[in-house]
C-alpha positions as CSV (number, residue, x, y, z in Angstrom):
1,X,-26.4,-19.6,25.9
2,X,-23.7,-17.1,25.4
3,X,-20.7,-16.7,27.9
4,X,-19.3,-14.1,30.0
5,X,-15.8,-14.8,28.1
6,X,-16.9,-16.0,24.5
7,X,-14.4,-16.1,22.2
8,X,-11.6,-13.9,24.8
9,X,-8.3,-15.2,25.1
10,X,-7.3,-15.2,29.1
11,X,-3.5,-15.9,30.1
12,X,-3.5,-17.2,34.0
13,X,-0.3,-17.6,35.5
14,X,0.7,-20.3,38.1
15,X,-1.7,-22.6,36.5
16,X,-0.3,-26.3,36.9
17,X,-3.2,-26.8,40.0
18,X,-5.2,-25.1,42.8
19,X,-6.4,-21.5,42.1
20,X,-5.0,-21.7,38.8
21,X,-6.3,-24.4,37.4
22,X,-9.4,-23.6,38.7
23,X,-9.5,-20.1,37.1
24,X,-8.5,-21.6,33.8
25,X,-11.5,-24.3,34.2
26,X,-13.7,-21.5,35.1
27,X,-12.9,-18.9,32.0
28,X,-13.2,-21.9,29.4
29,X,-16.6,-23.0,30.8
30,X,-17.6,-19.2,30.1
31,X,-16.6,-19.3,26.2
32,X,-12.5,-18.0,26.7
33,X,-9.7,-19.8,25.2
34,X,-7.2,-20.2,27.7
35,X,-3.2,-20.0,28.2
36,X,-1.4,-21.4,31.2
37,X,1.8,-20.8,32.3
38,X,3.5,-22.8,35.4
39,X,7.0,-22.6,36.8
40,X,7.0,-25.9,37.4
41,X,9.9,-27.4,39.6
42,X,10.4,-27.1,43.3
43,X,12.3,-23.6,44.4
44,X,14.3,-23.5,47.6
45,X,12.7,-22.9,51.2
46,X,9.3,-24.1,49.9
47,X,8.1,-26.7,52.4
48,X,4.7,-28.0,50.2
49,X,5.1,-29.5,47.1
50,X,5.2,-27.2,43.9
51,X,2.9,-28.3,40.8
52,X,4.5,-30.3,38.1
53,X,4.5,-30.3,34.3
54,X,1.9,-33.2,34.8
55,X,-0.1,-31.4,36.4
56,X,0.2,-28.3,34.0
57,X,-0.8,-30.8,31.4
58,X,-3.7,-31.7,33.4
59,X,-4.6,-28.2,33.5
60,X,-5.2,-28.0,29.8
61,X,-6.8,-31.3,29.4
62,X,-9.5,-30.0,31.5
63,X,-9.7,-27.0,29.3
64,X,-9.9,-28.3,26.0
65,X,-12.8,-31.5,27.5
66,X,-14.6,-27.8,27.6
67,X,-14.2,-27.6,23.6
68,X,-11.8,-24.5,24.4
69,X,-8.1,-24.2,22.7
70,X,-5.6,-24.1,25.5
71,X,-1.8,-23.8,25.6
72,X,0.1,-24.4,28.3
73,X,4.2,-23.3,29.2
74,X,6.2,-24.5,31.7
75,X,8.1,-20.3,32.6
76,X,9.1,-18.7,35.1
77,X,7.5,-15.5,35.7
78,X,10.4,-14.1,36.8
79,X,12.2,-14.7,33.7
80,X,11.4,-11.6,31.9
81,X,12.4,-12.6,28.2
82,X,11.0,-16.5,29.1
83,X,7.3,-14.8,30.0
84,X,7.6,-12.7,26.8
85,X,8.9,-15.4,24.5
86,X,5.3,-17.4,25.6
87,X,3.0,-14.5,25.6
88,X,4.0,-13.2,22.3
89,X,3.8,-17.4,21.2
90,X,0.5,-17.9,22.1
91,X,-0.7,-14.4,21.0
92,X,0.6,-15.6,17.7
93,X,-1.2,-18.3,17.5
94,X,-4.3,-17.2,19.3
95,X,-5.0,-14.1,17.8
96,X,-5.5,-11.9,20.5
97,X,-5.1,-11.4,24.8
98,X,-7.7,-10.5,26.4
99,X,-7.9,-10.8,30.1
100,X,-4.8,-11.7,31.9
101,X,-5.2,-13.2,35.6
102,X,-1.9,-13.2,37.6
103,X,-2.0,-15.8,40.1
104,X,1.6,-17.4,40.5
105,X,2.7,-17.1,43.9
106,X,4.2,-18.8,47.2
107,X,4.4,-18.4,50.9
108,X,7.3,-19.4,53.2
109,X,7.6,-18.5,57.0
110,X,9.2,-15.6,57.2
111,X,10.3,-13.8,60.7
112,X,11.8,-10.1,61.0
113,X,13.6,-12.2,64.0
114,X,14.3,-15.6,62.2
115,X,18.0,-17.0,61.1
116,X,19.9,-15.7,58.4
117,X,18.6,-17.5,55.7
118,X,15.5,-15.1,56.1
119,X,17.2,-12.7,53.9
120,X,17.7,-15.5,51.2
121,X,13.9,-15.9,51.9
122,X,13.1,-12.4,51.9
123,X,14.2,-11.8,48.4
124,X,12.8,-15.3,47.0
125,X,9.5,-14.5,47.9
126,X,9.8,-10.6,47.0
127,X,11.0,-11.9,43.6
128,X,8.2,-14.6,43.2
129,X,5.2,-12.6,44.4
130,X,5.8,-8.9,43.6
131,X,8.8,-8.8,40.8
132,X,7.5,-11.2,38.9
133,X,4.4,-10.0,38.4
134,X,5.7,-6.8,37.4
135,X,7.5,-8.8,34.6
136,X,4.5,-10.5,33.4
137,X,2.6,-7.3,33.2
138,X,5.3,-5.8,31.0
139,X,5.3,-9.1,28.5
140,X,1.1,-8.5,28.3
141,X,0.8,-4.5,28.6
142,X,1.8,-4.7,24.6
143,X,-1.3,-7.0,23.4
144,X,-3.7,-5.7,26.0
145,X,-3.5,-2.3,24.5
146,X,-4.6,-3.3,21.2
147,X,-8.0,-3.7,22.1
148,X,-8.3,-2.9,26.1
149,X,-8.9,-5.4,28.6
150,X,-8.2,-6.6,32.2
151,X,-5.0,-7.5,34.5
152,X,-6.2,-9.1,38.0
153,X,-3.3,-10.2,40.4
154,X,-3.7,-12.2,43.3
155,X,-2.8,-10.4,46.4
156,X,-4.5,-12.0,49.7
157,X,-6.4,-11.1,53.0
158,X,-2.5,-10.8,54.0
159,X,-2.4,-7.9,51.6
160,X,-4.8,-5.9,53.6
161,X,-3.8,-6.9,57.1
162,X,-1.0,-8.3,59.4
163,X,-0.2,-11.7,59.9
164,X,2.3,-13.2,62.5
165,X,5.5,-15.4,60.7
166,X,4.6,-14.5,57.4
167,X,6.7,-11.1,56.8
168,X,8.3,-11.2,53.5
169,X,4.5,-12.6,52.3
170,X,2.6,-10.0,54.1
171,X,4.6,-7.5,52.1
172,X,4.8,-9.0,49.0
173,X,0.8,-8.7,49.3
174,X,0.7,-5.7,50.4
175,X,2.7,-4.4,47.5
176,X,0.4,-6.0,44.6
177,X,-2.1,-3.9,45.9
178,X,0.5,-0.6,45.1
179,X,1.4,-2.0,42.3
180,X,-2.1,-2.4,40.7
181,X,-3.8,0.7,41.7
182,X,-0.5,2.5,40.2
183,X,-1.1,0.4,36.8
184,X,-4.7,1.7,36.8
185,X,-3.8,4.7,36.8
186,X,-1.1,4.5,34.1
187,X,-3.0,2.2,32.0
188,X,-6.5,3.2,31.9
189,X,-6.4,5.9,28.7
190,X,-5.9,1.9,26.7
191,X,-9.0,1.1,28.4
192,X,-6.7,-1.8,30.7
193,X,-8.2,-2.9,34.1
194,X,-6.9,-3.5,36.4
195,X,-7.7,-5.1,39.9
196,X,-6.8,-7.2,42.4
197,X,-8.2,-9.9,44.5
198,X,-7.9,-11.0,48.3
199,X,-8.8,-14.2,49.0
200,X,-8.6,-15.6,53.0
201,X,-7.5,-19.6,53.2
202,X,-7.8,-21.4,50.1
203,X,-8.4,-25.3,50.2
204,X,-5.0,-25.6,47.9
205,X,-1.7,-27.1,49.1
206,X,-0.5,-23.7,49.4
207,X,-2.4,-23.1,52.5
208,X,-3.6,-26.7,53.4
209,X,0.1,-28.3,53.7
210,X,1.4,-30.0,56.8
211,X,3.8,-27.7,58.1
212,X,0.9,-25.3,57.8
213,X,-1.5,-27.7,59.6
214,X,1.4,-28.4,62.0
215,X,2.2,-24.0,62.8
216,X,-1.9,-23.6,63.6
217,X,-2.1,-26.6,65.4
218,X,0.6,-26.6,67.4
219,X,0.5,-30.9,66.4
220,X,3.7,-32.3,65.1
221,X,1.1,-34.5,63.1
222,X,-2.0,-32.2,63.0
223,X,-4.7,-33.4,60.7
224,X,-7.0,-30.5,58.6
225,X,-9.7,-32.0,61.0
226,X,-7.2,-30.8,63.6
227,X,-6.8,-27.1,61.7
228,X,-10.8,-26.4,61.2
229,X,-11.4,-24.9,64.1
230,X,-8.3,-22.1,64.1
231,X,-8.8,-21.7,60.6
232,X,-12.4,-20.9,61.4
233,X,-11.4,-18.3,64.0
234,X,-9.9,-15.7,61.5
235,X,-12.8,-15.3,59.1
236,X,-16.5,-14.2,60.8
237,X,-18.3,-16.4,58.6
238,X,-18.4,-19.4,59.6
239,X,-15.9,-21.4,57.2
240,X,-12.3,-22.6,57.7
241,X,-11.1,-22.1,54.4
242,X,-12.8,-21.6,50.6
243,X,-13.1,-23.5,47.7
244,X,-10.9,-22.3,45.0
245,X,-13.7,-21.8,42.6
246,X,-14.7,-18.9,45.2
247,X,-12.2,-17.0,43.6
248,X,-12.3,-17.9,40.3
249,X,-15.7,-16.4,40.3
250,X,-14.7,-12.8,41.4
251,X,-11.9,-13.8,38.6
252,X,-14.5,-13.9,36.2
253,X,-16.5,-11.3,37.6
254,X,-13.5,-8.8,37.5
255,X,-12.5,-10.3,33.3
256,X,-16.0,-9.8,32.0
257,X,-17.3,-7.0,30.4
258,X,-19.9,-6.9,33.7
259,X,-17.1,-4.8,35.6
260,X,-16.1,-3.2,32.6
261,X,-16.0,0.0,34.6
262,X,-14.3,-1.2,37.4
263,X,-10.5,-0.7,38.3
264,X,-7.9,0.0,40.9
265,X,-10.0,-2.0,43.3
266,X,-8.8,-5.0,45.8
267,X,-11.7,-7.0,46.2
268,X,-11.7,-9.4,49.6
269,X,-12.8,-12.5,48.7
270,X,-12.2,-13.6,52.7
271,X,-15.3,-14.9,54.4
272,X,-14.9,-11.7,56.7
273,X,-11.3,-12.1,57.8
274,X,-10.0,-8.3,57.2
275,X,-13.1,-7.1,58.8
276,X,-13.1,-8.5,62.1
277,X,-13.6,-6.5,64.5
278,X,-11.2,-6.8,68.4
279,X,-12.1,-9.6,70.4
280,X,-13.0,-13.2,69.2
281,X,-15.7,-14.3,66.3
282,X,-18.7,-15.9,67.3
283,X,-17.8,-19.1,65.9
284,X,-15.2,-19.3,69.0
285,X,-17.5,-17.5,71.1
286,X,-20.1,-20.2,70.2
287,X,-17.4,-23.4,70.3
288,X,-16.2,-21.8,74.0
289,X,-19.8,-21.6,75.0
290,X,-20.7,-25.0,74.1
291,X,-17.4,-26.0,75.7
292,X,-18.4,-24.6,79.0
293,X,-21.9,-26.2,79.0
């Protein structure tokens, strides 16, 4: 049966684990070969653990058990001539790019009131989340308008809306979205899409860490038993969190040639969480309810 990405080549970025791994996993059992890129190491203020050149390697084991070709560099995106040295590498060797799914990214609490070292934190995740993927775009724009493709980013539910402690992440988000309905713009005579995606919580250690578990809770040892139920309480459906596959679907979905007349767009992929209307959800309307019988 034939794929949605037979024979493509798709570059994802942050790819050593979670959503990234899981997009790579997802493109290679629909035909594409696959390159993965991965900072890496451990950058300051970061309080989960980063993914590791183990797990990078890990990544393209899983893609070539598929019968795909995969490469895999350990860059920075932020290193403009490092992210153009491995692009223009595995083009070579590949033949071609593409799809390109820009998914490197982190989150640090972040407080327009917090100490100093906010501004330190400020420009780390300004640089990780929004410059860098300015600099990947410009080390793939080349290949991609050989023969057209796609560019989706991750942005986030916090793209779309507010959160509380998250400031420098909220608008780092927010400013993927700018970003890639400005590239549509500029891109689409080369027949280059591009589009974003907004996921709510993903079950990843970028949202399922303990200091996260321990700043929802309000438990110095908080358990994700412990973080269901206000997890739950931001999206309308009924879910805590999604699996990362959930995205690595509309990933796909946005690559193929089935939105092939689709750009500019950011797609929620949120269980409801930017549409809630005031007041609280039914799921806490139904847990309070049940409390009070």
């Amino acid at each position: 049966m034939m794929g949605k990405m037979d024979d493509k080549v798709v570059l994802v970025t942050g790819g050593a684990r979670g959503q990234g791994r899981s997009h790579a996993i997802r493109m290679a059992e629909e035909g594409a070969d696959v390159v993965v890129t991965d900072i890496c190491k451990q950058l300051p203020y970061v309080d989960y653990a980063m993914g590791t050149p183990e797990e990078l390697e890990e990544t393209r084991r899983h893609v070539e058990k598929l019968g795909r070709r995969c490469l895999a560099y350990q860059v920075d995106a932020r290193d403009r001539a490092g992210m153009r040295e491995a692009v223009d590498t595995a083009v070579a060797e590949l033949g071609r790019l593409d799809a390109v799914i820009v998914n490197h990214g982190i989150a640090v609490p972040h407080t327009t009131l917090g100490p100093d070292h906010d501004d330190d934190v400020w420009d780390l995740v300004m640089d990780v989340n929004l410059n860098a993927v300015w600099r990947t775009v410009r080390a793939v724009v080349p290949h991609l308008k050989e023969n057209g493709g796609s560019i989706t980013v991750t942005s986030s539910a916090a793209g779309l809306v507010a959160l509380f402690g998250r400031a420098a992440y909220v608008a780092s988000k927010h400013g993927v979205i700018g970003l890639v309905k400005t590239l549509a713009a500029e891109l689409a005579p080369y027949w280059i899409r591009v589009n974003a995606v907004c996921p709510t919580g993903v079950d990843t250690p970028l949202y399922l860490n303990q200091p996260i578990i321990e700043a929802f809770t309000g438990k110095p040892n908080g358990t994700r038993e412990d973080m269901i139920f206000p997890a739950t309480s931001l999206n309308l459906l009924p879910v805590p969190w999604i699996e990362p596959v959930a995205v690595s679907h509309a990933m796909l979905f946005l690559a193929s040639d089935e939105a092939r007349y689709i750009t500019g767009v950011a797609l929620p992929v949120d269980a409801g969480m930017t549409t809630q209307p005031p007041g609280i959800t039914p799921y806490v309307g139904q847990r309070l309810a049940e409390l009070g019988n």
